[in-house]
N, C-alpha and C positions, 0 to 999 in steps of 0.2 A: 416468585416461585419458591417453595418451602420444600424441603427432603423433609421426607420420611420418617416418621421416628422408627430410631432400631431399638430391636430389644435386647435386655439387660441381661445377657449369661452370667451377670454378676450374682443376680437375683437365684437364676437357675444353680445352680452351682450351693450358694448357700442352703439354698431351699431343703435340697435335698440331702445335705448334711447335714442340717439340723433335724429334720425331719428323722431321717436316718439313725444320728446319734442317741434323740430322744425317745425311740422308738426299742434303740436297741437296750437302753436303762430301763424302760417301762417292762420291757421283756425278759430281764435279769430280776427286778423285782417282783415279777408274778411268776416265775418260775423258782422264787426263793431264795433270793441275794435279798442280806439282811439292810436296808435301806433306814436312813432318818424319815423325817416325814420332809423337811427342807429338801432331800435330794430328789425327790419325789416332785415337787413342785418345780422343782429346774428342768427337769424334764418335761413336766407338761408345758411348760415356758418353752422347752426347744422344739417342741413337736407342733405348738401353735405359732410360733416362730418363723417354722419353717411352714408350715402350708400357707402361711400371708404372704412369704417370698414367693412359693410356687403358684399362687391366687394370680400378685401381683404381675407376674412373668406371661402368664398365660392371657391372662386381661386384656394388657397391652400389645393391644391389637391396632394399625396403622389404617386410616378411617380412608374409605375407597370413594374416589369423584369419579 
Protein backbone atom coordinates (compact mmCIF):
# COMPACT_ATOMS: atom_id res chain seq x y z
CA UNK A 1 0.00 0.00 0.00
CA UNK A 2 1.62 3.44 -1.13
CA UNK A 3 0.26 7.13 0.31
CA UNK A 4 -0.54 9.52 -1.60
CA UNK A 5 1.51 12.12 -2.96
CA UNK A 6 1.01 15.52 -1.21
CA UNK A 7 1.42 18.58 -2.78
CA UNK A 8 4.15 21.07 -2.53
CA UNK A 9 2.85 24.56 -0.84
CA UNK A 10 6.54 25.03 -1.15
CA UNK A 11 5.98 25.38 -4.86
CA UNK A 12 2.73 27.46 -4.18
CA UNK A 13 4.12 29.82 -2.18
CA UNK A 14 7.16 30.63 -4.38
CA UNK A 15 5.15 30.50 -7.46
CA UNK A 16 3.36 33.32 -6.58
CA UNK A 17 6.16 35.42 -5.33
CA UNK A 18 7.81 35.26 -8.00
CA UNK A 19 5.35 35.50 -10.26
CA UNK A 20 4.20 38.45 -8.12
CA UNK A 21 7.51 40.22 -7.70
CA UNK A 22 8.20 39.84 -11.51
CA UNK A 23 5.29 41.09 -12.55
CA UNK A 24 5.44 43.93 -10.28
CA UNK A 25 9.15 45.06 -11.98
CA UNK A 26 7.50 44.58 -15.45
CA UNK A 27 4.83 47.13 -14.25
CA UNK A 28 7.17 49.78 -12.89
CA UNK A 29 9.12 49.47 -16.24
CA UNK A 30 6.15 50.05 -18.45
CA UNK A 31 4.77 52.64 -16.42
CA UNK A 32 8.33 54.35 -16.58
CA UNK A 33 10.88 53.20 -13.98
CA UNK A 34 13.97 53.80 -15.84
CA UNK A 35 15.30 50.01 -16.14
CA UNK A 36 18.75 48.33 -17.73
CA UNK A 37 17.86 45.87 -20.15
CA UNK A 38 19.53 43.00 -17.62
CA UNK A 39 16.86 43.93 -15.07
CA UNK A 40 14.31 43.55 -17.38
CA UNK A 41 15.34 40.07 -18.09
CA UNK A 42 15.37 39.06 -14.36
CA UNK A 43 12.15 39.72 -14.45
CA UNK A 44 11.02 37.89 -17.06
CA UNK A 45 13.11 35.09 -15.44
CA UNK A 46 11.01 35.66 -12.18
CA UNK A 47 7.69 35.72 -13.99
CA UNK A 48 8.45 32.35 -15.90
CA UNK A 49 9.86 31.29 -12.69
CA UNK A 50 7.05 31.52 -11.01
CA UNK A 51 4.27 30.25 -13.37
CA UNK A 52 6.50 26.64 -13.69
CA UNK A 53 6.16 26.66 -9.86
CA UNK A 54 2.46 27.44 -10.03
CA UNK A 55 2.21 24.83 -13.40
CA UNK A 56 4.14 22.43 -11.35
CA UNK A 57 1.76 22.85 -7.96
CA UNK A 58 -1.31 22.51 -9.79
CA UNK A 59 -0.20 19.36 -12.05
CA UNK A 60 0.38 17.41 -9.35
CA UNK A 61 -2.31 15.83 -9.04
CA UNK A 62 -2.60 12.20 -6.86
CA UNK A 63 -3.69 9.43 -9.53
CA UNK A 64 -7.33 7.82 -8.36
CA UNK A 65 -7.75 3.65 -8.24
Amino acid sequence: MSTAPRKNYFSLIIGTAFLGYGGYRLFTFITGAEYTTFRIIIALGFIILGAFDLYKFFKNRPEEQ
